[in-house]
PDB file of N, CA, C and O in Angstrom, chain B, residues numbered from 101:
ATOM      1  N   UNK B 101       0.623   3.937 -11.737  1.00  0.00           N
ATOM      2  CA  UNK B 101       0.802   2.974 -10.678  1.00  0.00           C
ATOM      3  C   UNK B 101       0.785   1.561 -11.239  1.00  0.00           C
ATOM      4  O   UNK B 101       1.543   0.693 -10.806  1.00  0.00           O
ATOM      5  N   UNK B 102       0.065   1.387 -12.034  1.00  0.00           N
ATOM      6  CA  UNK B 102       0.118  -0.114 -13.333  1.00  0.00           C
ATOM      7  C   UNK B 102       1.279  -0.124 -13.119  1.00  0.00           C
ATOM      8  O   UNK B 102       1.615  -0.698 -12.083  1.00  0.00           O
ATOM      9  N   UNK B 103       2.326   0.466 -13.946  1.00  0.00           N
ATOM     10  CA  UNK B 103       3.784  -0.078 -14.360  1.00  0.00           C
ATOM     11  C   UNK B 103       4.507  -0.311 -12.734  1.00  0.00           C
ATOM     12  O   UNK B 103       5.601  -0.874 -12.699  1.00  0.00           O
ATOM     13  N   UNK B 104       4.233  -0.121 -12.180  1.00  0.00           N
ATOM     14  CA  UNK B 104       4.777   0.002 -10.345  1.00  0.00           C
ATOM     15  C   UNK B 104       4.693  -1.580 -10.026  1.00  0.00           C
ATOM     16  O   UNK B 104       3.997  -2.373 -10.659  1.00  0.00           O
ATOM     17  N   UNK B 105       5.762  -1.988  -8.623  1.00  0.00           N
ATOM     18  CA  UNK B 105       5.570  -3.418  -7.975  1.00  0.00           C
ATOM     19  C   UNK B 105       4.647  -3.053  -6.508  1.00  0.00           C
ATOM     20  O   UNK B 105       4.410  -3.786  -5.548  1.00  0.00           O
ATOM     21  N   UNK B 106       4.251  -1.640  -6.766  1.00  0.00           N
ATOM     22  CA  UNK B 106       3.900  -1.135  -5.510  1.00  0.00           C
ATOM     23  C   UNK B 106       2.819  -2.154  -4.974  1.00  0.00           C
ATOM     24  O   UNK B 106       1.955  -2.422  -5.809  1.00  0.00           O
ATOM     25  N   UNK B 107       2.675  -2.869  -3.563  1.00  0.00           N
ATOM     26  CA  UNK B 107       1.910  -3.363  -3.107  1.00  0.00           C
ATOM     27  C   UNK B 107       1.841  -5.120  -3.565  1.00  0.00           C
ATOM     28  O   UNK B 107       1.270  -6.009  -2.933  1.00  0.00           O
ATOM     29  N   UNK B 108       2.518  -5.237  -4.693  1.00  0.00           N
ATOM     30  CA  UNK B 108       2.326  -7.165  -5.338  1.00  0.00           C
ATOM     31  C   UNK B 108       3.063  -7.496  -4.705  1.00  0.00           C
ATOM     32  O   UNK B 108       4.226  -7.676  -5.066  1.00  0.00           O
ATOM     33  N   UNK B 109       2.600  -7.700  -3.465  1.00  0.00           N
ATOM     34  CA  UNK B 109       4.123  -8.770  -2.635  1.00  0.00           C
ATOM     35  C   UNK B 109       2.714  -9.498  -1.722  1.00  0.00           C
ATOM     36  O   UNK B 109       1.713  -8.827  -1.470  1.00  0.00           O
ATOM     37  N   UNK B 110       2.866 -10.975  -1.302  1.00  0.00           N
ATOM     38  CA  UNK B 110       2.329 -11.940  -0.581  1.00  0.00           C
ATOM     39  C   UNK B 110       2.449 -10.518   0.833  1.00  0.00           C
ATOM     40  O   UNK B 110       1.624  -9.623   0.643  1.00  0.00           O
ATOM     41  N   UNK B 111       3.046 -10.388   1.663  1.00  0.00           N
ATOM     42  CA  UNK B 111       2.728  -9.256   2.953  1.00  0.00           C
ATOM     43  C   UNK B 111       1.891  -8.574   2.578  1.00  0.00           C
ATOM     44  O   UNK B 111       0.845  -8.649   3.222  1.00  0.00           O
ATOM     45  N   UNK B 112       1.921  -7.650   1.451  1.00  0.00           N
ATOM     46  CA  UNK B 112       0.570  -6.813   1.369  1.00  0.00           C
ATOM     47  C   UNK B 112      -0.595  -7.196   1.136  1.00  0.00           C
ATOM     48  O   UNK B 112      -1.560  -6.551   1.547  1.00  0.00           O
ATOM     49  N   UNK B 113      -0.743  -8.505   0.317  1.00  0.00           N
ATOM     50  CA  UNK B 113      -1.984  -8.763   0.136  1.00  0.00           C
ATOM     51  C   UNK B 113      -2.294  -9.548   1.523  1.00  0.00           C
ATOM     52  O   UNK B 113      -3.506  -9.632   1.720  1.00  0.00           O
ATOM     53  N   UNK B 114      -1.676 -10.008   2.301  1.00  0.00           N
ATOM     54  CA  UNK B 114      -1.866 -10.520   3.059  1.00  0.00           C
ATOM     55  C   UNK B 114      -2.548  -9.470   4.405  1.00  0.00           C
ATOM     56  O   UNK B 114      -3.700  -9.470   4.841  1.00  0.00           O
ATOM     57  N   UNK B 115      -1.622  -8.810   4.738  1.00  0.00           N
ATOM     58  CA  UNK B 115      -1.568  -7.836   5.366  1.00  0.00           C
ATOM     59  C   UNK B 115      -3.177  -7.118   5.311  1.00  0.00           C
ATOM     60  O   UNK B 115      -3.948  -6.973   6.259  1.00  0.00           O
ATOM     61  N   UNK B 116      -3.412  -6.677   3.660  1.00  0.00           N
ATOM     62  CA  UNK B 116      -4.218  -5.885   3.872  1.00  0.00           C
ATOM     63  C   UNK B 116      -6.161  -6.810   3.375  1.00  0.00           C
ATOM     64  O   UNK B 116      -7.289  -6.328   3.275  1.00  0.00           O
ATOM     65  N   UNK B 117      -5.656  -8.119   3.219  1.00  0.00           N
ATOM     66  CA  UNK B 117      -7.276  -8.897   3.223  1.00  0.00           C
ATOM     67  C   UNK B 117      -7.188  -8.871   4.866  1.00  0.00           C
ATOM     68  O   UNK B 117      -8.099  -8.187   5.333  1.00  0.00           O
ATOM     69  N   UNK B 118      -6.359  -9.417   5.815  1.00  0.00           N
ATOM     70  CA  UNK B 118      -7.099  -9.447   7.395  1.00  0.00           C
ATOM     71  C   UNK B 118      -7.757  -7.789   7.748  1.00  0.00           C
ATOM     72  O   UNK B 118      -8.848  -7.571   8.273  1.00  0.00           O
ATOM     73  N   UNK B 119      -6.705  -6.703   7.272  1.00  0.00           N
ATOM     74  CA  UNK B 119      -7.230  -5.494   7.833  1.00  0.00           C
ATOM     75  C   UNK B 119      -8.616  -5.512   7.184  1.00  0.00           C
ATOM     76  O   UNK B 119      -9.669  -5.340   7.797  1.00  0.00           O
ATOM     77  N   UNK B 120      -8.494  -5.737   5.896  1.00  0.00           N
ATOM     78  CA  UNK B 120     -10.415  -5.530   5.455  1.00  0.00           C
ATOM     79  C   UNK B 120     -11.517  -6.720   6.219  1.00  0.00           C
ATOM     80  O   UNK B 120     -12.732  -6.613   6.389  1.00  0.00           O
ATOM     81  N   UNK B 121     -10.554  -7.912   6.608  1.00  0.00           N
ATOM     82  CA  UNK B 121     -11.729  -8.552   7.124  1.00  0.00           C
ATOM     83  C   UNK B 121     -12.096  -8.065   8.771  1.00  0.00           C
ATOM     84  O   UNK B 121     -13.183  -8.222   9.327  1.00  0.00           O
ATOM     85  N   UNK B 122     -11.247  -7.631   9.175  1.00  0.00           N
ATOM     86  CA  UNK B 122     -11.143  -6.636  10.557  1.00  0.00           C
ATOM     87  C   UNK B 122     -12.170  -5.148  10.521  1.00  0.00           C
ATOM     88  O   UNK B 122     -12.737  -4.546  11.433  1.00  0.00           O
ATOM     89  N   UNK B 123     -12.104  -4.918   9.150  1.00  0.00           N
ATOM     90  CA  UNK B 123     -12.840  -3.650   8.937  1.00  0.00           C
ATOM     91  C   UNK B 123     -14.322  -4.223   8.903  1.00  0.00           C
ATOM     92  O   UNK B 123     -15.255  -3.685   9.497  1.00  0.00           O
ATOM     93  N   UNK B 124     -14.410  -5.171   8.276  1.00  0.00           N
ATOM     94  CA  UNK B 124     -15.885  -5.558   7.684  1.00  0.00           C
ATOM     95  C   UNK B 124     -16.314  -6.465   9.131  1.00  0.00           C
ATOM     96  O   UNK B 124     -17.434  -6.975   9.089  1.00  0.00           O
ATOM     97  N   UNK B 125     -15.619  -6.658  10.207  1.00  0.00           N
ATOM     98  CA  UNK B 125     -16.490  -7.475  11.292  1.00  0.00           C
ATOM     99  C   UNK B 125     -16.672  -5.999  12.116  1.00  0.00           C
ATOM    100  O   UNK B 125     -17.770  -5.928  12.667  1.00  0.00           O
ATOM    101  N   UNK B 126     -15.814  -4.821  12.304  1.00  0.00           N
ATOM    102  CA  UNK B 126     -16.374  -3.592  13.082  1.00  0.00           C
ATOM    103  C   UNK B 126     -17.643  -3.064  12.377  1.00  0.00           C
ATOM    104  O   UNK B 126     -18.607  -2.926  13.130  1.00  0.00           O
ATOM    105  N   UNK B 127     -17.813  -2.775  11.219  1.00  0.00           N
ATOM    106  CA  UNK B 127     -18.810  -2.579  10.888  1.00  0.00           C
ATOM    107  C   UNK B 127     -19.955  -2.902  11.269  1.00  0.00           C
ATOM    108  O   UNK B 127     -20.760  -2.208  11.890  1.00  0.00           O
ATOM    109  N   UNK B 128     -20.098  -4.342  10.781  1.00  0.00           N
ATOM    110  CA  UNK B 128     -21.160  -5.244  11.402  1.00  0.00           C
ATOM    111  C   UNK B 128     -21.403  -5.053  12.588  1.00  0.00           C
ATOM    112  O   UNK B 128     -22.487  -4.577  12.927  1.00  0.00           O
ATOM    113  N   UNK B 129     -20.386  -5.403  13.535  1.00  0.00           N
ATOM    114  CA  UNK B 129     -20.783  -5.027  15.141  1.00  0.00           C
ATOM    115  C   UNK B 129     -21.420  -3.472  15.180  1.00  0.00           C
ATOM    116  O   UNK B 129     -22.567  -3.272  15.578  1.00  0.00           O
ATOM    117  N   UNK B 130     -20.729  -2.635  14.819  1.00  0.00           N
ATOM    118  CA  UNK B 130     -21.446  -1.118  15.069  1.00  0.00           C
ATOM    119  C   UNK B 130     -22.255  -0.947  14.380  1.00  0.00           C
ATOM    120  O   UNK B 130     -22.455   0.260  14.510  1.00  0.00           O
ATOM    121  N   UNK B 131     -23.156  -1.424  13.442  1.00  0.00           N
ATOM    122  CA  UNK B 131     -24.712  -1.330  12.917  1.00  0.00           C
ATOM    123  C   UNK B 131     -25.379  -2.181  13.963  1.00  0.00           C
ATOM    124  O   UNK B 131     -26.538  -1.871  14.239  1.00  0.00           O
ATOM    125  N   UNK B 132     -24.728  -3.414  14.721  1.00  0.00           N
ATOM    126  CA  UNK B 132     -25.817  -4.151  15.654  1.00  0.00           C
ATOM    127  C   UNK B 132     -25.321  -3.554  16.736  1.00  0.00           C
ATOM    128  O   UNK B 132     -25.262  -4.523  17.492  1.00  0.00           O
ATOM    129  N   UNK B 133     -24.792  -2.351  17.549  1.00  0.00           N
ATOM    130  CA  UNK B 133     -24.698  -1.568  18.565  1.00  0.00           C
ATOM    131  C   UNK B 133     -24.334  -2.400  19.548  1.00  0.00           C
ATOM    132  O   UNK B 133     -24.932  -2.480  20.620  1.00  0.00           O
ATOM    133  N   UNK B 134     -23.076  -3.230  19.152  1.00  0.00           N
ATOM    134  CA  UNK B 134     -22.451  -4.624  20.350  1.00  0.00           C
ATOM    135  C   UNK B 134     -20.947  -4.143  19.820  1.00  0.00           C
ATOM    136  O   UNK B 134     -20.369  -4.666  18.868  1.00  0.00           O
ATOM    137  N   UNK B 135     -20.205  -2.580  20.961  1.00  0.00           N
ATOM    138  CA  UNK B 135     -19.165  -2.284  21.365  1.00  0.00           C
ATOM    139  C   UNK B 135     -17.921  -3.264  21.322  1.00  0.00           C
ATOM    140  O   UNK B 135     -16.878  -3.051  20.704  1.00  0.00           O
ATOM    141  N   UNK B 136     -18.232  -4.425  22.124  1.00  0.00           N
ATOM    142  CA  UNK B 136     -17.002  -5.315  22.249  1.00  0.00           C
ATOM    143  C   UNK B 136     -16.483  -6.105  20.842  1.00  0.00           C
ATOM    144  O   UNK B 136     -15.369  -6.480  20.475  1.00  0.00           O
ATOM    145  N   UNK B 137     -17.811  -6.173  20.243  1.00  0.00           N
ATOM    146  CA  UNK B 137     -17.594  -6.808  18.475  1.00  0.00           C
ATOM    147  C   UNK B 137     -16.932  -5.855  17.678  1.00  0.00           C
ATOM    148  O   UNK B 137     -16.033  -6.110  16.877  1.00  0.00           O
ATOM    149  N   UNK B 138     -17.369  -4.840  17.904  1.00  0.00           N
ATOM    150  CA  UNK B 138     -16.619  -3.284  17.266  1.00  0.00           C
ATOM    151  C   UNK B 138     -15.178  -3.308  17.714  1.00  0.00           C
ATOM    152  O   UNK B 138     -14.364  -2.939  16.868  1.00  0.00           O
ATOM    153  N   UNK B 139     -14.800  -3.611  18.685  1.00  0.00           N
ATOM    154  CA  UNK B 139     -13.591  -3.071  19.236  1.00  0.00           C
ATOM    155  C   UNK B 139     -12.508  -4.586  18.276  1.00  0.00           C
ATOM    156  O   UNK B 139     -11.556  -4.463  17.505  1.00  0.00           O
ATOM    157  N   UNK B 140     -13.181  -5.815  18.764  1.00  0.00           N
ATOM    158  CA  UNK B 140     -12.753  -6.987  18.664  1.00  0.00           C
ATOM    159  C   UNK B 140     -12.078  -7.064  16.758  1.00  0.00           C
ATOM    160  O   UNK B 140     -11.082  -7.651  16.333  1.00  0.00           O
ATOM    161  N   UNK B 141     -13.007  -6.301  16.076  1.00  0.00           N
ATOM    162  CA  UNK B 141     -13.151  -6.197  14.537  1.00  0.00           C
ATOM    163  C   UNK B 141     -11.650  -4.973  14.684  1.00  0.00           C
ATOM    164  O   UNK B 141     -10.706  -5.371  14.001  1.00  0.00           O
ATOM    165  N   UNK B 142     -11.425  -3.926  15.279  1.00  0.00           N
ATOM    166  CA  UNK B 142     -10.379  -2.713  14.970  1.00  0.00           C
ATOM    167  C   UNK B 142      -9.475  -3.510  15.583  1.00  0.00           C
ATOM    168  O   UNK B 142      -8.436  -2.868  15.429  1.00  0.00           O
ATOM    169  N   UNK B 143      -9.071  -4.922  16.437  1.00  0.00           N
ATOM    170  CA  UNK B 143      -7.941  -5.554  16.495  1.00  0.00           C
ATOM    171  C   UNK B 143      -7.610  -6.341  15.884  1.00  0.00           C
ATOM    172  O   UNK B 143      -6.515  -6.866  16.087  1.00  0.00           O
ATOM    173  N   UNK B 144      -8.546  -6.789  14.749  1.00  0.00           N
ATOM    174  CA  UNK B 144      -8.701  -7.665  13.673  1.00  0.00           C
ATOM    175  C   UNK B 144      -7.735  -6.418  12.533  1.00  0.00           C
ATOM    176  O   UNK B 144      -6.862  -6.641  11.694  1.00  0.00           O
ATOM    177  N   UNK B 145      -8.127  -5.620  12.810  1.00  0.00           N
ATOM    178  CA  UNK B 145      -7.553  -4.456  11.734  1.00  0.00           C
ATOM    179  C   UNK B 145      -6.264  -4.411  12.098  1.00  0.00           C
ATOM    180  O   UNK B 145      -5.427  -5.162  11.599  1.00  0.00           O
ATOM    181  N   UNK B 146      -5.968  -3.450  13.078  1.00  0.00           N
ATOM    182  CA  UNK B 146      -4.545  -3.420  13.572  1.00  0.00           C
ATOM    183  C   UNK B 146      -3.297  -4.863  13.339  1.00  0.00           C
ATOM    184  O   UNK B 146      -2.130  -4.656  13.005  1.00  0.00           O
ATOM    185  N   UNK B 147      -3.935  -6.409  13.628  1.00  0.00           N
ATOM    186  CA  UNK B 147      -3.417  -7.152  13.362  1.00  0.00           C
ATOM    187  C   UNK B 147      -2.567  -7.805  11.799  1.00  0.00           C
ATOM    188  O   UNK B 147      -1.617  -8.536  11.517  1.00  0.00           O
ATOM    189  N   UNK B 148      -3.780  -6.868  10.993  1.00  0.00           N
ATOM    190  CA  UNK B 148      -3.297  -7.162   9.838  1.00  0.00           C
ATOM    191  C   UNK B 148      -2.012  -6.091   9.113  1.00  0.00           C
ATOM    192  O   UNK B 148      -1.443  -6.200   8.027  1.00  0.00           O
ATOM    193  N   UNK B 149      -1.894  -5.332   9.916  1.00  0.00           N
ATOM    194  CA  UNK B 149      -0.604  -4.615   9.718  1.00  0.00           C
ATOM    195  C   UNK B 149       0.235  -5.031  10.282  1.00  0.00           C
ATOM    196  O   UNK B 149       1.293  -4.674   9.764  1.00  0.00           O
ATOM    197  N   UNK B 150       0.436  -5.908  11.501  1.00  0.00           N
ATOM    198  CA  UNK B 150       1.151  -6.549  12.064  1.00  0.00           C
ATOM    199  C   UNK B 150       1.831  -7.749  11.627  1.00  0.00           C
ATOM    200  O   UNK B 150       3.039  -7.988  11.652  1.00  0.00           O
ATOM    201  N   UNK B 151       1.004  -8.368  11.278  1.00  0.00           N
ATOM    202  CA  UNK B 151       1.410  -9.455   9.928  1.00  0.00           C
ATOM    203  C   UNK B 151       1.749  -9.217   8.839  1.00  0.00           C
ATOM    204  O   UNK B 151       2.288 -10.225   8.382  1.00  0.00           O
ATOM    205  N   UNK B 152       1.736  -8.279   8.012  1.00  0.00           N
ATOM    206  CA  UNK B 152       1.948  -7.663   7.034  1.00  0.00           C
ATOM    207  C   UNK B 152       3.225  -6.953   7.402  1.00  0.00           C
ATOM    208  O   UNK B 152       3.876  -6.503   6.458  1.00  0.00           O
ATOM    209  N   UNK B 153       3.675  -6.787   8.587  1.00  0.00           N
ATOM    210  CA  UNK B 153       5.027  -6.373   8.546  1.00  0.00           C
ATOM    211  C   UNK B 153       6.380  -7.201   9.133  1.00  0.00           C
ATOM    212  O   UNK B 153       7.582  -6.941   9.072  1.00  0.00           O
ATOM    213  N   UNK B 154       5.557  -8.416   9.782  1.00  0.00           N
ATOM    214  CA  UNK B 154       6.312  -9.489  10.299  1.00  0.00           C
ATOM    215  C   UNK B 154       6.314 -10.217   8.527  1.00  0.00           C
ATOM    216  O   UNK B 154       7.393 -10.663   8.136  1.00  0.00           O
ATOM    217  N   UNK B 155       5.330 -10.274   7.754  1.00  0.00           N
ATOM    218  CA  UNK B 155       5.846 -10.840   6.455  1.00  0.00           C
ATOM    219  C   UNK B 155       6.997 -10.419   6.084  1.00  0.00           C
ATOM    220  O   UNK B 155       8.015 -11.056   5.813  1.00  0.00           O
ATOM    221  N   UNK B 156       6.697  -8.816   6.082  1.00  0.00           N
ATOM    222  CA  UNK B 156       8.213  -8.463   5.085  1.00  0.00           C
ATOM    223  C   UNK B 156       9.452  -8.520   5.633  1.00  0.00           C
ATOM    224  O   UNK B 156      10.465  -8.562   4.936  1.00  0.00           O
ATOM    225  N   UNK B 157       9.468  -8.525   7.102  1.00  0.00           N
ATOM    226  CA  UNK B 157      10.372  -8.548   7.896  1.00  0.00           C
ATOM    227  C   UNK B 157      11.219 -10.367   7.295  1.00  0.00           C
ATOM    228  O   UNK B 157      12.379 -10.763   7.184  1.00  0.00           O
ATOM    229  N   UNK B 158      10.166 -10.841   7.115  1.00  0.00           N
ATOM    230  CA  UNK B 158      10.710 -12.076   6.939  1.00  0.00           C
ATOM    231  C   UNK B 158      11.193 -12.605   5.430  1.00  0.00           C
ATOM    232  O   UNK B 158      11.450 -13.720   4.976  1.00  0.00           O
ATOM    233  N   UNK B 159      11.190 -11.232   4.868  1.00  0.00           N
ATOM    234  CA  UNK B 159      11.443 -11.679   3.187  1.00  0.00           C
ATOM    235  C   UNK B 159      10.202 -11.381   2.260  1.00  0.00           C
ATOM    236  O   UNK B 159      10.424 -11.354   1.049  1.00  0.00           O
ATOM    237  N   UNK B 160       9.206 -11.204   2.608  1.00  0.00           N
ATOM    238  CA  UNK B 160       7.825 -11.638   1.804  1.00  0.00           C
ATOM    239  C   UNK B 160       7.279 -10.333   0.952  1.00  0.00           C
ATOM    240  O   UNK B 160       6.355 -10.388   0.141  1.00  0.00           O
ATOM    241  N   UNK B 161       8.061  -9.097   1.310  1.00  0.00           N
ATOM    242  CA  UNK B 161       7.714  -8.153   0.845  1.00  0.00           C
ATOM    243  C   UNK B 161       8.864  -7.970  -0.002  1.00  0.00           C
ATOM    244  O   UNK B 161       9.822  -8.679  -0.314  1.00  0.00           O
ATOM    245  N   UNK B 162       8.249  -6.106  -0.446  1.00  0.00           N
ATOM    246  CA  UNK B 162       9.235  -5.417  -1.334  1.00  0.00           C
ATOM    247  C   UNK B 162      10.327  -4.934  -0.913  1.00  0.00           C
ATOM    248  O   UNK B 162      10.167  -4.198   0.061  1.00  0.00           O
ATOM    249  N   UNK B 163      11.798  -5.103  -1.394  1.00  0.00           N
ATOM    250  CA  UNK B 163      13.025  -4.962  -0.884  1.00  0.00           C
ATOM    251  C   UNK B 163      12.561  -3.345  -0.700  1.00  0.00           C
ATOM    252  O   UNK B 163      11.729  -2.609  -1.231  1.00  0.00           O
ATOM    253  N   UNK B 164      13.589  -3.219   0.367  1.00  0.00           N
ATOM    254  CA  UNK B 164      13.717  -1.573   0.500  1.00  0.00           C
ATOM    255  C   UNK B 164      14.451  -0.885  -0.611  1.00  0.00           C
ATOM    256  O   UNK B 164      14.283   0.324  -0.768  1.00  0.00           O
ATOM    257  N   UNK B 165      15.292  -1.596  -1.432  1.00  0.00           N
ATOM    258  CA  UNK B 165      16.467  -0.929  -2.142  1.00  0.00           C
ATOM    259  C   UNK B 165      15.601  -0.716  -3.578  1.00  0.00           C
ATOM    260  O   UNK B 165      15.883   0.137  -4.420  1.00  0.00           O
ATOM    261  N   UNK B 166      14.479  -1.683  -3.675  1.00  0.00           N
ATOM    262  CA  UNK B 166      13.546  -1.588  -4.725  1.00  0.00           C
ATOM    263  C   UNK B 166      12.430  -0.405  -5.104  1.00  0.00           C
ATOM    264  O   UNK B 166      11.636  -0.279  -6.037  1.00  0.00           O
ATOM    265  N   UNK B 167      12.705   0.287  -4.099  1.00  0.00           N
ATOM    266  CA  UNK B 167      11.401   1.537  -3.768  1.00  0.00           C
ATOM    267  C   UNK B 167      12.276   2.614  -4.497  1.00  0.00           C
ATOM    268  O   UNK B 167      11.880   3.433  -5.326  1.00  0.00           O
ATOM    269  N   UNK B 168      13.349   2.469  -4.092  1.00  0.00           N
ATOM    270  CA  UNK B 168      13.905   4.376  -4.273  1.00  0.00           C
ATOM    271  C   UNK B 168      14.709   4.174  -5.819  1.00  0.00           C
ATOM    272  O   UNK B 168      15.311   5.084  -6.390  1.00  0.00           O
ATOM    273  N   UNK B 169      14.542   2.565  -6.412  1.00  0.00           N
ATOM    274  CA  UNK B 169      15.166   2.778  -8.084  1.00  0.00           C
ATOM    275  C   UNK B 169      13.688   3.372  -8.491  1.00  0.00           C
ATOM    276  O   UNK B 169      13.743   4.433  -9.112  1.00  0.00           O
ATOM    277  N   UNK B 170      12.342   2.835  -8.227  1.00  0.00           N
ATOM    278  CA  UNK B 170      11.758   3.527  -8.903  1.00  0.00           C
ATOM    279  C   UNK B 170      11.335   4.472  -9.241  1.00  0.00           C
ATOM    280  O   UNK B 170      10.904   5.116  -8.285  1.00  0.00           O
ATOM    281  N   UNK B 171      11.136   5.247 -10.742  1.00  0.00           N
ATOM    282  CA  UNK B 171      11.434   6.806 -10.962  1.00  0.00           C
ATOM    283  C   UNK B 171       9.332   6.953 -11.273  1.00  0.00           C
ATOM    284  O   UNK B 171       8.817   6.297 -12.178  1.00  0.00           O
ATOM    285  N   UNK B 172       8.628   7.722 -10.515  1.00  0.00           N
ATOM    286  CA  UNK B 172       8.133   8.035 -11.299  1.00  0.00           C
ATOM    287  C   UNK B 172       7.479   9.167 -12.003  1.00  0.00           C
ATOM    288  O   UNK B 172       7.417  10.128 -11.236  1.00  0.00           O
ATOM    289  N   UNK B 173       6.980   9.418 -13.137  1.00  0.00           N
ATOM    290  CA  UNK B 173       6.884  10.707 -13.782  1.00  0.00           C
ATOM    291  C   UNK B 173       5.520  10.778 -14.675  1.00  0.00           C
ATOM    292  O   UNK B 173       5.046   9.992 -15.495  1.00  0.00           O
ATOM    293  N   UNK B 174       5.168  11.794 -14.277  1.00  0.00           N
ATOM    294  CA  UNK B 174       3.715  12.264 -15.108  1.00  0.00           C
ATOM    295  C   UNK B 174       4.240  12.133 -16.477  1.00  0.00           C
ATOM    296  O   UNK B 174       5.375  12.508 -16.770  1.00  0.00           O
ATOM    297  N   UNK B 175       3.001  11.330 -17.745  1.00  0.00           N
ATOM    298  CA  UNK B 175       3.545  11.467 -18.966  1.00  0.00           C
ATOM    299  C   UNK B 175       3.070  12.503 -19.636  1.00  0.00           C
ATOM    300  O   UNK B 175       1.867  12.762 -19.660  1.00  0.00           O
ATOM    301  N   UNK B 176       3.948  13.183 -20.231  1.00  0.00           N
ATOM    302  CA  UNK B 176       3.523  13.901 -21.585  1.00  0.00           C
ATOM    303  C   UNK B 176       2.337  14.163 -22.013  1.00  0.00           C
ATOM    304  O   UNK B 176       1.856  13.232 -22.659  1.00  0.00           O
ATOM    305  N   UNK B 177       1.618  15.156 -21.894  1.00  0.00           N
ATOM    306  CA  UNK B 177       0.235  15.177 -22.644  1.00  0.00           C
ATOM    307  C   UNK B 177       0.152  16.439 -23.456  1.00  0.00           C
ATOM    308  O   UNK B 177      -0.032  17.504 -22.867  1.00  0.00           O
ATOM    309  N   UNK B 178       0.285  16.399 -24.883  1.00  0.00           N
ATOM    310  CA  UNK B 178       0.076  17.395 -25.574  1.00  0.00           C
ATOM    311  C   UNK B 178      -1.301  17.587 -26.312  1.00  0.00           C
ATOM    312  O   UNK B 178      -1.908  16.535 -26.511  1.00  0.00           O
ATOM    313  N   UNK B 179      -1.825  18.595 -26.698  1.00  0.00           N
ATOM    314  CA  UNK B 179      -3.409  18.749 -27.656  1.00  0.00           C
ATOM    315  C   UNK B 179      -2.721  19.248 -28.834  1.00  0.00           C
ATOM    316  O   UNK B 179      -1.700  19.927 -28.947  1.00  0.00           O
ATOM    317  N   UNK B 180      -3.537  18.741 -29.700  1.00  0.00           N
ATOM    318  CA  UNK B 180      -3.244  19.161 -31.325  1.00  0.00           C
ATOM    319  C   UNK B 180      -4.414  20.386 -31.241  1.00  0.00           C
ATOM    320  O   UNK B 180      -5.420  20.520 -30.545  1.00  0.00           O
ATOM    321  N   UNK B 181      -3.764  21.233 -32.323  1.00  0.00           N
ATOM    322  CA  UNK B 181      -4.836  22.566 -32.557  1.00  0.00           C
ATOM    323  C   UNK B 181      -6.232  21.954 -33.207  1.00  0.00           C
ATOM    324  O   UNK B 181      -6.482  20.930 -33.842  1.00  0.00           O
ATOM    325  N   UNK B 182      -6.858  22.846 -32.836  1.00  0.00           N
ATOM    326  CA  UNK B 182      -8.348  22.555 -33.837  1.00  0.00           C
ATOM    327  C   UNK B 182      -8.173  22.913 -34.904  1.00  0.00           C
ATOM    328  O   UNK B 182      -7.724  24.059 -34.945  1.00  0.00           O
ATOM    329  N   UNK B 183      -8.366  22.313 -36.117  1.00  0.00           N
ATOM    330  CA  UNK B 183      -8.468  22.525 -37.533  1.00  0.00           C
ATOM    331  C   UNK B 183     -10.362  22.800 -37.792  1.00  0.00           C
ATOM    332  O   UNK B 183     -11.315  22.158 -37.349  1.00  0.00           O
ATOM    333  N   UNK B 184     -10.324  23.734 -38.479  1.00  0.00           N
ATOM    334  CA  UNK B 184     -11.731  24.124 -39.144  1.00  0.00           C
ATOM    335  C   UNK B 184     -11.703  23.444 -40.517  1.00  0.00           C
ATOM    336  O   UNK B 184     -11.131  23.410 -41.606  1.00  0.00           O
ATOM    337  N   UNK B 185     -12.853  22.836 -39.641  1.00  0.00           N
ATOM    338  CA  UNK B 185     -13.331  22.232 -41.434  1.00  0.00           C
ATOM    339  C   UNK B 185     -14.217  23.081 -42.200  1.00  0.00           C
ATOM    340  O   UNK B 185     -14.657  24.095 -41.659  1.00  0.00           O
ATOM    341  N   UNK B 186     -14.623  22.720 -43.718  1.00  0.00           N
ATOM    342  CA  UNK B 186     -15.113  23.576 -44.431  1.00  0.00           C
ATOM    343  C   UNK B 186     -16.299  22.261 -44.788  1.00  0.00           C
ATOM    344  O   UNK B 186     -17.230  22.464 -45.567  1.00  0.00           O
TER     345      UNK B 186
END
């Protein structure tokens, strides 16, 4: 996934810091047992996919035509025999 553009685009990072900051205010609310903070935090979440797709919509992401050149493939892994030493 290193060699990949998967995800380095301004939309995703964008996209996916509001969903974590959306994740991390439900939390909080549902350890202090205040429902409406919980709920308020999973529209904080949802939003950040929303933006994250109005980014790319607008250019900010990864082309579509850019996904399906990339090939990818498990590498090669061979073992050498055990040699006995003396």
């Amino acid at each position: 996934m290193a060699g990949s553009s998967h995800g380095h685009t301004p939309a995703a990072w964008t996209g996916v810091i509001i969903a974590f900051i959306g994740f991390c205010v439900a939390g909080a609310f549902m350890v202090m047992a205040q429902p409406v903070g919980f709920w308020a935090g999973m529209a904080i979440t949802l939003l950040g996919g929303v933006v994250g797709g109005i980014m790319r919509a607008m250019g900010l992401g990864q082309p579509k035509e850019a996904g399906r050149a990339l090939v990818h493939t498990a590498p090669v892994v061979t073992r050498e025999p055990a040699t006995a030493e003396s």
